[in-house]
VMD Tcl script that draws the C-alpha trace (Angstrom):
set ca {
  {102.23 111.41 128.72}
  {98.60 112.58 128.02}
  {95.77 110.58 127.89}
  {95.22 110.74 124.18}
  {98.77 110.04 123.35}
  {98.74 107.19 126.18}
  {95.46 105.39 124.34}
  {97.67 105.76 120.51}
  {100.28 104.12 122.21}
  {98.08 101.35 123.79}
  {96.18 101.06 120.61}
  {99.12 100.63 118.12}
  {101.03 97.81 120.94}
  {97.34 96.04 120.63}
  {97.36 95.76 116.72}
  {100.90 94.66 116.35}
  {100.44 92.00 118.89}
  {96.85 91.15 119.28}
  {97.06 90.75 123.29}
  {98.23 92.80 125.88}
  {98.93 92.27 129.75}
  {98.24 94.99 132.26}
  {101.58 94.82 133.67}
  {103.34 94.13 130.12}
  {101.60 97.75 128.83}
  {102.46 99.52 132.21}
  {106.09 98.87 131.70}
  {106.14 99.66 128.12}
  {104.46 103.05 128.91}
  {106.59 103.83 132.13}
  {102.98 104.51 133.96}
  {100.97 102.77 136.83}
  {99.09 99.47 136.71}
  {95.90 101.50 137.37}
  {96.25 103.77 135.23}
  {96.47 100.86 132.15}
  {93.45 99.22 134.20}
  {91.59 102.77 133.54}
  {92.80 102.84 130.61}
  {91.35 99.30 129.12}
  {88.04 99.77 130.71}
  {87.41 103.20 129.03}
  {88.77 101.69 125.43}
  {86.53 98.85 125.93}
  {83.76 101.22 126.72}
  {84.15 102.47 123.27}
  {84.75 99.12 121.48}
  {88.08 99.58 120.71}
  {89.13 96.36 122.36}
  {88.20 93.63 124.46}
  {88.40 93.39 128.02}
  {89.97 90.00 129.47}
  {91.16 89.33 133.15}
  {94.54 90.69 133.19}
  {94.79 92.60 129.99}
  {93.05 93.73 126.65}
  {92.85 92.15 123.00}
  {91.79 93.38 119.69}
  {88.43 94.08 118.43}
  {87.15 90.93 116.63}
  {89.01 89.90 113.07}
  {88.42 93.08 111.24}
  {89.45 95.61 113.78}
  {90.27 99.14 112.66}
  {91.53 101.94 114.44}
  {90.24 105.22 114.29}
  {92.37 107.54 111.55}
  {93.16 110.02 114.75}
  {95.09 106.88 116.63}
  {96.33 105.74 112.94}
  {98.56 108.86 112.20}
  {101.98 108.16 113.92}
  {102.33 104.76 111.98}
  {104.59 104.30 109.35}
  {104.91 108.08 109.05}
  {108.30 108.86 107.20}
  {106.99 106.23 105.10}
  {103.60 107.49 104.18}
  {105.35 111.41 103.74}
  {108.16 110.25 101.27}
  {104.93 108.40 99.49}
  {103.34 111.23 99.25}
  {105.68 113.53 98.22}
  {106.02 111.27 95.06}
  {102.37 110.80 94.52}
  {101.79 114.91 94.57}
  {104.87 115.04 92.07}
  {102.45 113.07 89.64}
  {99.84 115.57 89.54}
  {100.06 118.28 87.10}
  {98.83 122.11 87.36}
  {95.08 122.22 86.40}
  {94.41 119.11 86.65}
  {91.23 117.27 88.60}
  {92.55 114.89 91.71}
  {90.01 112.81 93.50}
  {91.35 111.77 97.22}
  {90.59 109.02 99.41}
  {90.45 109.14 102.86}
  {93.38 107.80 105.10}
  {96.63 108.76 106.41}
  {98.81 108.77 103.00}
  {96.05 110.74 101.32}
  {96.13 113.05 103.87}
  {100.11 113.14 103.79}
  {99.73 113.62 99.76}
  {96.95 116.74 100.27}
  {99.12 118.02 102.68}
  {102.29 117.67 99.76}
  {100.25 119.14 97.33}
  {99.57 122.73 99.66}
  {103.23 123.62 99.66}
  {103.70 122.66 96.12}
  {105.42 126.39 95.09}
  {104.23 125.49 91.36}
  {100.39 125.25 92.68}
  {100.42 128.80 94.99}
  {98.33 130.44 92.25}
  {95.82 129.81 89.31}
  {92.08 129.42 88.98}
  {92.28 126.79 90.04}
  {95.43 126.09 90.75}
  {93.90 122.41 91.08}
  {90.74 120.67 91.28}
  {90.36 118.26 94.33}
  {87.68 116.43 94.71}
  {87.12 114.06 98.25}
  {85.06 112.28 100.32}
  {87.37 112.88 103.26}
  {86.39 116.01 105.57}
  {89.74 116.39 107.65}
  {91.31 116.45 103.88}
  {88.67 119.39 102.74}
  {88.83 120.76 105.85}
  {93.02 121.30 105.23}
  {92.82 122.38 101.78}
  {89.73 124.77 102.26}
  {91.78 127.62 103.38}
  {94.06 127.54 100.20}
  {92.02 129.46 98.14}
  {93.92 128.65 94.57}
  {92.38 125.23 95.24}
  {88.94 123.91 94.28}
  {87.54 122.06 96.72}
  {84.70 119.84 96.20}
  {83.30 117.43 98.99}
  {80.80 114.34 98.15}
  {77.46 114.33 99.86}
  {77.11 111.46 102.29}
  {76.92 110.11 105.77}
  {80.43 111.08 107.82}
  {82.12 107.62 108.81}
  {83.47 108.81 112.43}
  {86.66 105.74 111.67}
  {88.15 107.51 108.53}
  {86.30 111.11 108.32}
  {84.60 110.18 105.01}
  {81.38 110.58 103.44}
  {79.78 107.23 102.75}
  {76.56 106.37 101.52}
  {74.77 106.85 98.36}
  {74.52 110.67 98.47}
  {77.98 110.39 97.21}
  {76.93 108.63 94.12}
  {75.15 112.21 92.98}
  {78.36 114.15 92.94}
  {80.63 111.61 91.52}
  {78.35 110.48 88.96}
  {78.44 114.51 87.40}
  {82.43 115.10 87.65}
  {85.49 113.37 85.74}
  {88.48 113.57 87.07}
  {92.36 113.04 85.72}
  {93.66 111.30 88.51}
  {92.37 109.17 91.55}
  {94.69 108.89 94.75}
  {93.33 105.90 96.85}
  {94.56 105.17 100.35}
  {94.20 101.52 100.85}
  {94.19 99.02 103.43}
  {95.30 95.88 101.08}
  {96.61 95.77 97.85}
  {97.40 92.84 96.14}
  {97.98 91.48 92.24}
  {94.95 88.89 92.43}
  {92.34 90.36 94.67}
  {93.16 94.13 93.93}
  {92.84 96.78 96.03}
  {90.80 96.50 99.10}
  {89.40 98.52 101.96}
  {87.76 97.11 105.59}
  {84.15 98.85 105.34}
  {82.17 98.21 101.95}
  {80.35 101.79 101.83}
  {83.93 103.73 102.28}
  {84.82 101.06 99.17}
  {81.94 102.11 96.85}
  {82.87 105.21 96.82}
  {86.42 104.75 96.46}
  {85.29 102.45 93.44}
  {83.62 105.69 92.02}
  {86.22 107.67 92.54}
  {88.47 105.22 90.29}
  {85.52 104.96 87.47}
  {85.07 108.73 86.93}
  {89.24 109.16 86.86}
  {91.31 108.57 83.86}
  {94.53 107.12 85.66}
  {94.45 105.60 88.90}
  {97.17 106.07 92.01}
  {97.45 103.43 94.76}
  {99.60 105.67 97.56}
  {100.32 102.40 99.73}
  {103.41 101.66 102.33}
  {104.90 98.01 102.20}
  {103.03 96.67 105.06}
  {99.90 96.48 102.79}
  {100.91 94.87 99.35}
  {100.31 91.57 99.23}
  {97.29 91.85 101.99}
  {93.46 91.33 101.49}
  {90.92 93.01 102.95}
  {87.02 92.96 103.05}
  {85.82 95.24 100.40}
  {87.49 95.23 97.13}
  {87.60 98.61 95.81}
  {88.84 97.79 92.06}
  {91.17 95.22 90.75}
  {94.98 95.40 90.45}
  {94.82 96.25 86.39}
  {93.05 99.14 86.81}
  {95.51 100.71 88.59}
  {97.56 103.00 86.78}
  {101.14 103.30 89.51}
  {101.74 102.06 92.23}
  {103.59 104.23 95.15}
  {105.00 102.34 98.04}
  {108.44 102.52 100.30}
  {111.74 100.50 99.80}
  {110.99 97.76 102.29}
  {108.48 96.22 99.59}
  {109.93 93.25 98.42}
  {111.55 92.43 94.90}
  {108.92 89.67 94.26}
  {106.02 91.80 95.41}
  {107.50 94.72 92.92}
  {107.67 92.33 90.19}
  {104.33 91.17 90.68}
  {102.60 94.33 90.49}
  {104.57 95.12 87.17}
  {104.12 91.98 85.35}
  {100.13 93.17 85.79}
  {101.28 96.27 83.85}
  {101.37 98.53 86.91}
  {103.98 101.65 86.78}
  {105.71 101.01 90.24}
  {107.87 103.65 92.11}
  {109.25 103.44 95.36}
  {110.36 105.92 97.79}
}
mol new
graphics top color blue
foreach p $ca { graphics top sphere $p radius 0.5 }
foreach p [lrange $ca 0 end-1] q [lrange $ca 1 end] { graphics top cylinder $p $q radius 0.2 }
display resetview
């Protein structure tokens, strides 16, 4: 096992269970107690945990991880999402995309989209994310605009009120937000306030709004609330979401489909 893929695994064992023992994350990796030791100390180094004798726990109440070390979670989940989300844009039309893994997964759906392989434009996409740009750049039936701002190393966005420039001169048909909580009273919700202003933006300047969201994050809050629950358009989430959380979202007059 590589490094990289050794510090995803450690990473995603950390957030589902808050704590980890040396000895506990050695066996569950098949590698050496050093080599978790090694491990720890160089996460810690870059604040992605906290050392403690004998093991490792999260970052503080609002940790995140890094999109790179997100990407492996929930991913048939996030894929079938986005395959439905992409099937709700039309030809021509102007998409705004949020940074995150499902909106990622849902750029990705819309490039092999036969219906979208020509035009001018074949669509209008409009981000603050620059891994998402940086996919959809080579297509060149696609126009690609990118917000100005300051790149958020977490997510790959562009935060900060250069954004505000670009977004406050374009309309757009749709908004896709990814989210990290979405829920009928406190809306939907995001960990850093910047990366939610602009998401908020993105949702003002759209005429329908998409929340692309697996189950794990309906009925969550978060820090930053990017807009409230009825001003999202549909909801797009996986199976596992509950019949009670479903109902929810539709008695607020959401469209909900699940995948």
């Amino acid at each position: 096992m590589s490094r990289d893929a050794r510090w995803k695994a450690l990473l995603e064992l950390l957030v589902e269970r808050g704590r980890l023992d040396v000895e506990e994350a050695a066996a569950e990796l098949g590698v050496s107690a050093a080599t978790i030791r090694r491990d720890f100390d160089r996460l810690a180094e870059q604040q992605m945990l906290i050392r403690t004798r004998g093991g490792a726990v999260v970052h503080g109440v609002s940790y995140e991880l890094p999109l790179r070390y997100k990407t492996a979670r929930r991913a048939s989940e996030k894929q079938r999402i986005a395959q439905a989300v992409a099937s709700l844009v039309a030809p021509g039309e102007a998409v705004g995309l949020t940074g995150g893994t499902t909106t990622t997964e849902v750029a990705r759906a819309l490039a092999v989209r036969e219906d979208l392989a020509s035009g001018s434009p074949a669509l209008t996409v409009v981000t603050n994310a620059l891994n998402i740009a940086n996919e959809l750049a080579v297509r060149p039936q696609f126009k690609i605009v990118v917000t100005g701002g300051v790149a958020r190393p977490q997510s790959y966005e562009l935060i900060g009120p250069l954004a505000d420039g670009v977004l406050g001169q374009i309309t757009l048909d749709v908004a896709v937000l990814g989210v990290v909580a979405f829920d009928v009273t406190h809306g939907a919700a995001a960990d850093d306030e910047a990366e939610a202003a602009i998401n908020r933006l993105l949702c003002e300047r759209a005429g329908r709004v998409v929340v692309a969201a697996d189950s794990s994050k309906l009925g969550r809050r978060a820090f930053a609330r990017i807009c409230t629950a009825r001003s999202v358009d549909t909801l797009v989430t996986d199976t596992a979401a509950t019949p009670d959380a479903v109902r929810g979202f539709e008695d607020a007059g959401i469209r909900v489909v699940t995948v």
